[in-house]
C-alpha positions as CSV (number, residue, x, y, z in Angstrom):
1,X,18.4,-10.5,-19.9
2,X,20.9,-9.4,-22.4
3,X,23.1,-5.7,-21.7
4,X,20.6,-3.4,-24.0
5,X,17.5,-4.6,-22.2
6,X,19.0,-4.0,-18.9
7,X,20.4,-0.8,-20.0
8,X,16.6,0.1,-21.1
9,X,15.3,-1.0,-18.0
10,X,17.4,1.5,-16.2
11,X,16.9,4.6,-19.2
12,X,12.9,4.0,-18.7
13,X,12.7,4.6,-15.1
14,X,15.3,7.1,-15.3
15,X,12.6,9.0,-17.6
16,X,9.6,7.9,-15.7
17,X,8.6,5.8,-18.8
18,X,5.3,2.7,-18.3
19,X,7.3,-0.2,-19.1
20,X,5.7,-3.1,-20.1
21,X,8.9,-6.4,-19.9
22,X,8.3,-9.4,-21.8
23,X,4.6,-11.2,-22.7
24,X,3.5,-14.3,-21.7
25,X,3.3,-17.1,-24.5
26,X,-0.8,-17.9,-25.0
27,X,-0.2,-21.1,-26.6
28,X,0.9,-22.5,-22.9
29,X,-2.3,-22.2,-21.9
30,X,-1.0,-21.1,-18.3
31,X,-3.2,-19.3,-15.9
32,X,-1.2,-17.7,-12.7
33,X,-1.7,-17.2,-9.3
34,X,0.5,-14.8,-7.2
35,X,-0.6,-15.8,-3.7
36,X,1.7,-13.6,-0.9
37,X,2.0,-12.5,2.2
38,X,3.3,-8.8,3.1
39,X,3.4,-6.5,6.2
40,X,3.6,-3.1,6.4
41,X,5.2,-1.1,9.6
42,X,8.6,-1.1,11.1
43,X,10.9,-2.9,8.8
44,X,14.4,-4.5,8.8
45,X,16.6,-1.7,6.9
46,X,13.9,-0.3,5.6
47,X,12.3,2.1,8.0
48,X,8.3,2.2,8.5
49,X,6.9,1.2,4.8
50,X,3.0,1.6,3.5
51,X,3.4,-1.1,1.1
52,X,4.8,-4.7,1.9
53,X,8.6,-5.4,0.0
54,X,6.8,-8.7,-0.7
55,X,3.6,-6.9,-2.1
56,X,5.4,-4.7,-4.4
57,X,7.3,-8.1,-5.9
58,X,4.0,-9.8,-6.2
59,X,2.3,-6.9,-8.0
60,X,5.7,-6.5,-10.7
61,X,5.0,-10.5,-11.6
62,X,1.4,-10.2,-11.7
63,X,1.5,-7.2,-14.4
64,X,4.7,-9.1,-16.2
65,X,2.7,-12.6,-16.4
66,X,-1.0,-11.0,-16.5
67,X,-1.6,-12.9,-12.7
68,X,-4.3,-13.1,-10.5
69,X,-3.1,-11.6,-7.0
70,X,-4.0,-13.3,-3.9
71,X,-3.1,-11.6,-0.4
72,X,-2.5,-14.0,2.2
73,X,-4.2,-11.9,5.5
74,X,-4.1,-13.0,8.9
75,X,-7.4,-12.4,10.8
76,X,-5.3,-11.0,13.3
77,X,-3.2,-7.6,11.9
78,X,0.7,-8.3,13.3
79,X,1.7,-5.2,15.3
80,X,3.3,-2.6,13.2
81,X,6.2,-2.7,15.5
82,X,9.2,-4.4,14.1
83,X,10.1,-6.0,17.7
84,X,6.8,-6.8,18.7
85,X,6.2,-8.8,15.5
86,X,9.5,-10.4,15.8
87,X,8.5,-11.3,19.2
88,X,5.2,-13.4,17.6
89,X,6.4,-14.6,14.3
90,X,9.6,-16.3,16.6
91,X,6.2,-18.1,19.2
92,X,4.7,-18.6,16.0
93,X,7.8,-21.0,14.6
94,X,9.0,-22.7,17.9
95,X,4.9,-23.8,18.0
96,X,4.4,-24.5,14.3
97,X,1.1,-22.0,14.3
98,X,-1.1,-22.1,11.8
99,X,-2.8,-18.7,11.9
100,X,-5.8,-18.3,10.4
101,X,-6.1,-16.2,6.9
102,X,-9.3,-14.6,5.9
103,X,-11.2,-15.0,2.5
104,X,-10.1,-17.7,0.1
105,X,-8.8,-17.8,-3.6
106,X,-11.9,-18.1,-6.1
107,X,-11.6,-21.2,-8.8
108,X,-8.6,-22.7,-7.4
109,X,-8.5,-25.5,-9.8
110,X,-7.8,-23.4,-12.7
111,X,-4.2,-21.9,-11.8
112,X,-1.8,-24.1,-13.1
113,X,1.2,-22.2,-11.8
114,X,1.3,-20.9,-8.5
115,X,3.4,-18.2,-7.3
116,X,4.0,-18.5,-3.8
117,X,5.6,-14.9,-2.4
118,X,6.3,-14.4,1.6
119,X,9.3,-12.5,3.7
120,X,11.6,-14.1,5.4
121,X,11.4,-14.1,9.2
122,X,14.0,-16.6,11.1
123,X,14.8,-18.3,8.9
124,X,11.5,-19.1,7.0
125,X,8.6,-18.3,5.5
126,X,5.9,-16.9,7.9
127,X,3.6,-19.6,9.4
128,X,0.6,-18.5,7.9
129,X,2.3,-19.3,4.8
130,X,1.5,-22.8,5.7
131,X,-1.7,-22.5,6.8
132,X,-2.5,-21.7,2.8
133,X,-0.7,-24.1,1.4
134,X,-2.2,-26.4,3.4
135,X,-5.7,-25.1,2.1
136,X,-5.7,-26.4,-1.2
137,X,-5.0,-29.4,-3.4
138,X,-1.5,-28.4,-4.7
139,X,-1.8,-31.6,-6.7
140,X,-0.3,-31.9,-10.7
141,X,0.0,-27.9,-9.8
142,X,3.9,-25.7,-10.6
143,X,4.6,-23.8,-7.5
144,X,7.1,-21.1,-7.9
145,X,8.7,-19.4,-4.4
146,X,9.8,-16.1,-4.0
147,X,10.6,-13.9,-1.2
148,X,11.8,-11.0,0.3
149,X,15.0,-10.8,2.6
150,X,18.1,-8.8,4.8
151,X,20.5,-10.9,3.7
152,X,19.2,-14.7,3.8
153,X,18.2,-15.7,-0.2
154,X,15.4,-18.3,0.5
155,X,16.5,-19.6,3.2
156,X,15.3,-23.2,2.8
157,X,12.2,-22.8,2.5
158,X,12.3,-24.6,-1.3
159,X,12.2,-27.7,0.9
160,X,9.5,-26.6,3.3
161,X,7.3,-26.2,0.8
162,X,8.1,-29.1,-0.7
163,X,6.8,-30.8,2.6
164,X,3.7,-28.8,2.6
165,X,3.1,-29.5,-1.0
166,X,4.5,-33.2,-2.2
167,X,2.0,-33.7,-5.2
168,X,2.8,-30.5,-6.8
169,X,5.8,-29.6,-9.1
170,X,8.4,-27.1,-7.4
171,X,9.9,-24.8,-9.8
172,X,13.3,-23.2,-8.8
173,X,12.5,-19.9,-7.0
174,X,14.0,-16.2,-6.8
175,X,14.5,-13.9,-3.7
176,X,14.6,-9.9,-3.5
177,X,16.5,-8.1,-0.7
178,X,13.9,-6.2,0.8
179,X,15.1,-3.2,0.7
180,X,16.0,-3.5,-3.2
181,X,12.0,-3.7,-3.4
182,X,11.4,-1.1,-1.8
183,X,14.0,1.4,-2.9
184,X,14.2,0.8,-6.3
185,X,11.6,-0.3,-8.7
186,X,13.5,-0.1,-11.8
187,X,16.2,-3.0,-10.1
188,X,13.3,-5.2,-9.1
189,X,11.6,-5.3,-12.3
190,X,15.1,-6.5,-13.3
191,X,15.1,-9.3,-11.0
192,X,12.0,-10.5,-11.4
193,X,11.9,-10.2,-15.5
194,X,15.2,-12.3,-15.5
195,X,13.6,-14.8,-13.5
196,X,10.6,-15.0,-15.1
197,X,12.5,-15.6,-18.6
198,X,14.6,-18.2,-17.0
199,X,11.6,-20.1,-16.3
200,X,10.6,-19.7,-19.6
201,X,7.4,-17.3,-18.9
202,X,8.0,-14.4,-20.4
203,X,10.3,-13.5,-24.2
């Protein structure tokens, strides 16, 4: 993204202008999926948010590529308690749980690029995370990563996916500090137009 767009991106929000970043070329043919997980509550240098910092992400690429939004939801709610769900999600990774997710995704087969979006909790993507992608035929399928963080990037988790997913095609992801997402919308929509253009799916 070149100095005038960024300097737009920042003027816009400053005047509380609908932006609209970038279109998605037709003539690929693409159709996306933004599949996520989010938790609202107590949050890492945040404080208690209504909205997920990886929900907000998810929702900025699915109006930027004209997505299909997926949210990854436990059967079981995690507490809202920041300790009490570090408490589970650190049982959850020493045990490799699979925890169950409710509903499904709807014509599967038709996304050819997956967008795969999750916080980071020790050191890796939630383990529900895992239970999706181990849902679905990921075969001759993109998957692009992105998450939400304190401090960590993506923390691996590239590679972990690649586990989960060998037949598919793992693009290079992105990550957003969390509190970035929720704090500032105008910055986000930065990040994740940037990326999205350095992948080549948006102008």
């Amino acid at each position: 993204m070149d100095i005038t767009r960024r300097n737009f991106l920042k003027l816009a929000g400053t005047a509380g202008l609908a932006l609209s970043i970038g279109h998605v070329d037709a003539a690929t043919n693409e159709k996306f999926l933004i599949a996520y997980f989010s938790r609202t509550g107590e949050e890492y240098n945040v404080g208690t948010i209504t909205k997920g910092n990886t929900a907000i992400v998810a929702e900025i690429i699915a109006q930027q590529v004209n997505g299909t939004l997926f949210e990854i939801r436990g059967e079981k709610n995690y507490p809202a308690s920041y300790e009490e769900c570090k408490t589970i999600a650190s049982r959850e990774k020493a045990t490799k749980a699979r925890p169950p997710f409710v509903g499904g995704v709807e014509n599967f087969e038709q996304y050819t690029t997956i967008f795969i979006g999750y916080p980071i909790w020790y050191g890796d993507a939630p383990q529900i995370v895992y239970t999706f992608l181990e849902s679905y035929d990921f075969g001759g399928k993109k998957i692009i990563p992105f998450c939400t963080h304190g401090g960590s990037g993506l923390s691996g988790t590239e590679q972990r996916i690649t586990l989960a997913c060998p037949n598919a095609k793992l693009l290079k992801g992105f990550a957003v500090v969390g509190r970035v997402a929720q704090n500032d919308r105008v910055q986000t929509e930065s990040i994740v137009a940037e990326n999205l253009n350095r992948l080549g799916l948006i102008d």
